[in-house]
KOLGU-4560 file (N, C-alpha, C; in nm, 3 decimals, padded with zeros to 5 digits):
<recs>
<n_xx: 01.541 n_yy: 01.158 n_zz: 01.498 ca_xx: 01.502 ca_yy: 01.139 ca_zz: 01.636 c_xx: 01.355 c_yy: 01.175 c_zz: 01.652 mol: A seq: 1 type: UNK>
<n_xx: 01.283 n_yy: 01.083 n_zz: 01.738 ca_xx: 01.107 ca_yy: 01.134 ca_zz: 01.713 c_xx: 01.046 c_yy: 01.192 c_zz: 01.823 mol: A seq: 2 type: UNK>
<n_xx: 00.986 n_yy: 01.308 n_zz: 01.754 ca_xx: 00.960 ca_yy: 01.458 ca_zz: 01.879 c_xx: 00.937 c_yy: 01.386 c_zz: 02.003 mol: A seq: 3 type: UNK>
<n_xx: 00.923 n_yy: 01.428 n_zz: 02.086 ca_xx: 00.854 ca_yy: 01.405 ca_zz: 02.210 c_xx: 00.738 c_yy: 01.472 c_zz: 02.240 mol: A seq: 4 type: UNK>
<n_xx: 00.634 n_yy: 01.369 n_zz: 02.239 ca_xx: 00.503 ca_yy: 01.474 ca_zz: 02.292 c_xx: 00.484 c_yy: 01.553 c_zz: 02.391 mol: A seq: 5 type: UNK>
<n_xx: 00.504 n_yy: 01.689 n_zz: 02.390 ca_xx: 00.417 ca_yy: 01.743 ca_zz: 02.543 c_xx: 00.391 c_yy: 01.830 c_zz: 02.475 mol: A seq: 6 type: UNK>
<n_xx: 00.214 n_yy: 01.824 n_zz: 02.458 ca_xx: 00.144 ca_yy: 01.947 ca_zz: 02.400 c_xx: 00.128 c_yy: 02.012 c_zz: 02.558 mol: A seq: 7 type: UNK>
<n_xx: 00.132 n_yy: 02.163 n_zz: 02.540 ca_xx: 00.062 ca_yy: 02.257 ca_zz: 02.637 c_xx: -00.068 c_yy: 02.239 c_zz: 02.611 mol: A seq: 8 type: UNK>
<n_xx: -00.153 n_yy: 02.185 n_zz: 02.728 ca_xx: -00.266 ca_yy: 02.121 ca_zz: 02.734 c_xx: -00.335 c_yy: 02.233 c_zz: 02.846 mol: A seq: 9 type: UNK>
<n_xx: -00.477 n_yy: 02.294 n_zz: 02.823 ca_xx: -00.542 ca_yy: 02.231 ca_zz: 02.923 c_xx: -00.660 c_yy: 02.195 c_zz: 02.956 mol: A seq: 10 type: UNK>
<n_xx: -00.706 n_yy: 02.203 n_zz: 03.071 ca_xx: -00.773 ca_yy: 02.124 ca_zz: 03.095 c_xx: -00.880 c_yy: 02.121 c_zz: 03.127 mol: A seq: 11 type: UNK>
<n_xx: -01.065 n_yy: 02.116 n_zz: 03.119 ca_xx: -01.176 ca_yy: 02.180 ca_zz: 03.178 c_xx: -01.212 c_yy: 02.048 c_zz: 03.304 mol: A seq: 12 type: UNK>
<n_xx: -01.214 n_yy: 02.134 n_zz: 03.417 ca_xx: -01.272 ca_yy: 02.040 ca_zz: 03.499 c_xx: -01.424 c_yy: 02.036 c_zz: 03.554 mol: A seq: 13 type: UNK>
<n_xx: -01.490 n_yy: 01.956 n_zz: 03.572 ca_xx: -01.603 ca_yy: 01.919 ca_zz: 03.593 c_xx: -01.628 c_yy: 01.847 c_zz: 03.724 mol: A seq: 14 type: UNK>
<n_xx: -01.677 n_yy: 01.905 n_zz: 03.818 ca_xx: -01.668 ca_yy: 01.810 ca_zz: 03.961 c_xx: -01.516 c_yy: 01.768 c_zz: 04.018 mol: A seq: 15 type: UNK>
<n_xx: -01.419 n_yy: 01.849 n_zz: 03.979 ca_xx: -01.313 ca_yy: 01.809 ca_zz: 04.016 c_xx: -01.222 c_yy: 01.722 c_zz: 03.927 mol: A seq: 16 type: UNK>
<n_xx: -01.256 n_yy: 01.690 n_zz: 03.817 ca_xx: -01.272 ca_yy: 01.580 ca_zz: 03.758 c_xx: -01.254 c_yy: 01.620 c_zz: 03.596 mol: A seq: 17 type: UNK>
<n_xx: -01.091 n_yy: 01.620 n_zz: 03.528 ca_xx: -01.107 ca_yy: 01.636 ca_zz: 03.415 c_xx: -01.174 c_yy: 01.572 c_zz: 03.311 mol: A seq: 18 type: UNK>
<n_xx: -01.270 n_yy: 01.667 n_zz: 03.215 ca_xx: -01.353 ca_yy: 01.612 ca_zz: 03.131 c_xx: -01.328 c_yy: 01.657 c_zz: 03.033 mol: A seq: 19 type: UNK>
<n_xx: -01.220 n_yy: 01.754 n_zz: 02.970 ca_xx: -01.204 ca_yy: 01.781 ca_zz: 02.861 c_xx: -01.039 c_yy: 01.841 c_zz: 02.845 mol: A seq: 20 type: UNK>
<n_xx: -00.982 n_yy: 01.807 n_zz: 02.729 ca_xx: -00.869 ca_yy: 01.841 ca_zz: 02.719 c_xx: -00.864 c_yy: 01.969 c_zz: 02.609 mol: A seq: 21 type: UNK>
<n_xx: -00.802 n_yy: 02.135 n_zz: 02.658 ca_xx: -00.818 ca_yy: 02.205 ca_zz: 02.472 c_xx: -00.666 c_yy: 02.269 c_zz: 02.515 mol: A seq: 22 type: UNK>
<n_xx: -00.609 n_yy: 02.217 n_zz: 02.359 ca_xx: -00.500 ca_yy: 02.215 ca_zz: 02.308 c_xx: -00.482 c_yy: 02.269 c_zz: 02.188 mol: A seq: 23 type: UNK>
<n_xx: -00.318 n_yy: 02.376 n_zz: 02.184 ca_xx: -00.345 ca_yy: 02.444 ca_zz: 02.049 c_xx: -00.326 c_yy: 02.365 c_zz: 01.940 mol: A seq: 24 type: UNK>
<n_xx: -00.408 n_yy: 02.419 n_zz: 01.809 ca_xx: -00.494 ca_yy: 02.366 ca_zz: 01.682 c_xx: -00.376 c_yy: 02.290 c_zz: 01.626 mol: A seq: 25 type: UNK>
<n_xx: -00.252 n_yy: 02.346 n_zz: 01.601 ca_xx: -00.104 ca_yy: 02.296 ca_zz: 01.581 c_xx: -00.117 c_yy: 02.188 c_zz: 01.602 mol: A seq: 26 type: UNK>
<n_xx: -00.105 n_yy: 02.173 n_zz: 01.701 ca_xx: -00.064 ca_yy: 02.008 ca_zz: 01.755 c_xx: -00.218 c_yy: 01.962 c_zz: 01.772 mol: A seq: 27 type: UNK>
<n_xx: -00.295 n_yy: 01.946 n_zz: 01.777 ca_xx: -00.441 ca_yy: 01.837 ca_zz: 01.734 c_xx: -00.410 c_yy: 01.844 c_zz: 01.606 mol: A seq: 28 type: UNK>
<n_xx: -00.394 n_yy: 01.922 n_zz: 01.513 ca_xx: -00.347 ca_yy: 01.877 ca_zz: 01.347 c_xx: -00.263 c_yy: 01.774 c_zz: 01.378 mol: A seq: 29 type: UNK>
<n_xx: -00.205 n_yy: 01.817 n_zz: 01.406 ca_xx: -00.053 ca_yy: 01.708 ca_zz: 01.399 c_xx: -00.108 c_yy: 01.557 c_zz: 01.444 mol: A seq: 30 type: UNK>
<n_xx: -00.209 n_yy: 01.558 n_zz: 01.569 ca_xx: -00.222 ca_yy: 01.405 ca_zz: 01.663 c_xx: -00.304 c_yy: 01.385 c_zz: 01.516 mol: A seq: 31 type: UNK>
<n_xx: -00.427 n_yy: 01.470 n_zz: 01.489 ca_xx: -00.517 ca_yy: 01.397 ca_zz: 01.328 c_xx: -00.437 c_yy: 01.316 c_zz: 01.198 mol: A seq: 32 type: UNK>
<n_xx: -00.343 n_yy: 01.406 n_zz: 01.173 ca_xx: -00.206 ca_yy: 01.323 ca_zz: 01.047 c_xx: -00.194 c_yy: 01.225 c_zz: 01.112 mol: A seq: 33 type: UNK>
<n_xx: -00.132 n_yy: 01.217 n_zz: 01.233 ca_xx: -00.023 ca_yy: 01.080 ca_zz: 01.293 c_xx: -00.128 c_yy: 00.991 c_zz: 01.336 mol: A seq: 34 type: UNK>
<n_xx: -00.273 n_yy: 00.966 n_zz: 01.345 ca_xx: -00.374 ca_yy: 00.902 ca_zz: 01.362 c_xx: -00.412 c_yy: 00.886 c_zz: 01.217 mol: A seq: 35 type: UNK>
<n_xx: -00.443 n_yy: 00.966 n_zz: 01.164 ca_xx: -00.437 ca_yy: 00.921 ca_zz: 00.985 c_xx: -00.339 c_yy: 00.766 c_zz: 00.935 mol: A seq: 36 type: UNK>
<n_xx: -00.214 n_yy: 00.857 n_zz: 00.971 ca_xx: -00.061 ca_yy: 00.788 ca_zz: 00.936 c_xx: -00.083 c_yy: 00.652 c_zz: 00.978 mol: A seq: 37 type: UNK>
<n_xx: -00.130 n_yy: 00.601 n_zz: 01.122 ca_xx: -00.076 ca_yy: 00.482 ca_zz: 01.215 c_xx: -00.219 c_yy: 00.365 c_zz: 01.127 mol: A seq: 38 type: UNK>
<n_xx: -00.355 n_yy: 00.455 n_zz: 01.111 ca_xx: -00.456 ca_yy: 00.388 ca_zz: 01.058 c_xx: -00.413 c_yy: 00.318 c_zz: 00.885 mol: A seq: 39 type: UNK>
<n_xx: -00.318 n_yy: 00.436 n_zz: 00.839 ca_xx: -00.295 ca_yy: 00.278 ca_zz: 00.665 c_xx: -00.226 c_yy: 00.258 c_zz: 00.734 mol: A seq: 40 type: UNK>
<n_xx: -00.095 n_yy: 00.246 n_zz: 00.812 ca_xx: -00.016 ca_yy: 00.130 ca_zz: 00.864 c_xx: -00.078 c_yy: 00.010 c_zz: 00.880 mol: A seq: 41 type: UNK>
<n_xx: -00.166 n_yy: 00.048 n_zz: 00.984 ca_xx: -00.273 ca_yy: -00.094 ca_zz: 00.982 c_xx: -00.331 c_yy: -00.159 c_zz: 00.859 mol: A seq: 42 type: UNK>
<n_xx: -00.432 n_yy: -00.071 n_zz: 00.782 ca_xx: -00.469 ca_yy: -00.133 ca_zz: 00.677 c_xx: -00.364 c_yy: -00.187 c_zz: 00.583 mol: A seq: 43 type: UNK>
<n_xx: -00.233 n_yy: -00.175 n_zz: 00.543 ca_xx: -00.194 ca_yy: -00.227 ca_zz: 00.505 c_xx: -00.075 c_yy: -00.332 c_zz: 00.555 mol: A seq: 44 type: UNK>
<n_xx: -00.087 n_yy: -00.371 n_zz: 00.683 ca_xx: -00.004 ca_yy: -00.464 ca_zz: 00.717 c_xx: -00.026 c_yy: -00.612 c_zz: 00.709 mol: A seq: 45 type: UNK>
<n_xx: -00.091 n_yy: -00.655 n_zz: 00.604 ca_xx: -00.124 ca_yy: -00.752 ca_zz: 00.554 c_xx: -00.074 c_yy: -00.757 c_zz: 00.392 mol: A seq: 46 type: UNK>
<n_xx: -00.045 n_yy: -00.641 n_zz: 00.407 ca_xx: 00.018 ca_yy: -00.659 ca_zz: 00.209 c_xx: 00.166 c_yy: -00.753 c_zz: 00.199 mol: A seq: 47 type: UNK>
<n_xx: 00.169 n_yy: -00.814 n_zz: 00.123 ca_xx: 00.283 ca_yy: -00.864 ca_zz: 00.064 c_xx: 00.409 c_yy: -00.757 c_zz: 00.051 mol: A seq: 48 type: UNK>
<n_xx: 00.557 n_yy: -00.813 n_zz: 00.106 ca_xx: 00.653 ca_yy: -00.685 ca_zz: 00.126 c_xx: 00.689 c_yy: -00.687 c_zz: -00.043 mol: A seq: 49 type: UNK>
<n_xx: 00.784 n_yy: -00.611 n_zz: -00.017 ca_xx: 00.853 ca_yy: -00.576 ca_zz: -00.152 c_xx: 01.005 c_yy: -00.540 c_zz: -00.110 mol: A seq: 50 type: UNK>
<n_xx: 01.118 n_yy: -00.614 n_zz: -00.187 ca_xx: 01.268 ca_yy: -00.593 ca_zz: -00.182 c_xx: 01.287 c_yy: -00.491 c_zz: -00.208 mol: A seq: 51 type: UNK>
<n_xx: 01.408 n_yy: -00.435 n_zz: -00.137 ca_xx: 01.463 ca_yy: -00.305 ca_zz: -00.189 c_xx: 01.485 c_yy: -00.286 c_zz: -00.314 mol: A seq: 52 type: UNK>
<n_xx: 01.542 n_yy: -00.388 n_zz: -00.364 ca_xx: 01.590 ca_yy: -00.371 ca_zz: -00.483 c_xx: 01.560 c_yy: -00.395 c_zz: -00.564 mol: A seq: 53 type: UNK>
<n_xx: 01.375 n_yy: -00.390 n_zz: -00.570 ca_xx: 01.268 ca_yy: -00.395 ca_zz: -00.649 c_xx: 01.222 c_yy: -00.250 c_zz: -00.620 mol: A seq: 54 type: UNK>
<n_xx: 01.210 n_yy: -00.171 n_zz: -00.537 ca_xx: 01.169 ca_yy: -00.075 ca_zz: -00.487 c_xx: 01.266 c_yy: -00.020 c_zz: -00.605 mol: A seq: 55 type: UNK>
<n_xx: 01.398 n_yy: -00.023 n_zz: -00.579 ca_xx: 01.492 ca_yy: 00.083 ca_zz: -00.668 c_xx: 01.476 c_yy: 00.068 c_zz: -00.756 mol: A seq: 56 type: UNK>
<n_xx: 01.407 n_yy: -00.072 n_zz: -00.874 ca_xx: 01.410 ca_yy: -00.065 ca_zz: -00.994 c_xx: 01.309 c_yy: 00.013 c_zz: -01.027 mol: A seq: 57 type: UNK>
<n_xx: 01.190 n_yy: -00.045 n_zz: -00.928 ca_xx: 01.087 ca_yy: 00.067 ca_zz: -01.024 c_xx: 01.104 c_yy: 00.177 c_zz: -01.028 mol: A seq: 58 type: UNK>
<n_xx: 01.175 n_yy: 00.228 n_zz: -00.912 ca_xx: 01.174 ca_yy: 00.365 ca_zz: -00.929 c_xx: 01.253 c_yy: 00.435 c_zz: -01.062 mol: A seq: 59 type: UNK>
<n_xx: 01.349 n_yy: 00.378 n_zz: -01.076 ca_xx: 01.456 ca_yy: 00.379 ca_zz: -01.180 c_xx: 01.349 c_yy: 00.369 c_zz: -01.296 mol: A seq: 60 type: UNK>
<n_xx: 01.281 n_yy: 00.299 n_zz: -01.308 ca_xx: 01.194 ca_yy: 00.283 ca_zz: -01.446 c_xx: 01.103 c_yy: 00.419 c_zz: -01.454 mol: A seq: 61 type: UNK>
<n_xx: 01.068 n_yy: 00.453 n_zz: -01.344 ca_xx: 00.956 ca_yy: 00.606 ca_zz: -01.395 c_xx: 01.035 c_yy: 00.696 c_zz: -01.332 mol: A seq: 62 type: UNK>
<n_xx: 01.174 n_yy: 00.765 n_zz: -01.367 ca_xx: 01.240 ca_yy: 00.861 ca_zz: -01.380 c_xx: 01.299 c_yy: 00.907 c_zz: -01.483 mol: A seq: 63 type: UNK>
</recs>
């Protein structure tokens, strides 16, 4: 099941007017990985797929 975001956020305001968000280091690690993560998704969603049951052989071959 996939977390649900609610970082404890807050917030610096400027004229009334939020201009900055600071949030604990925990979770900005975490948004940096899952922004890492979503960026090769992209780069590689142009690759050619691969069958499962090519997936299992190779694996089977380097074990």
């Amino acid at each position: 099941m996939p977390k649900t975001l609610k970082p404890k956020v807050d917030y610096i305001m400027r004229n009334g007017v939020a201009s900055a968000v600071i949030l604990p280091v925990q979770e900005y690690e975490e948004l940096l990985e899952d922004l890492h993560d979503l960026a090769v998704i992209a780069s590689r969603k142009d690759e050619p797929l691969i069958p499962l049951s090519e997936v299992k052989k190779r694996l089977k071959q380097h074990a």
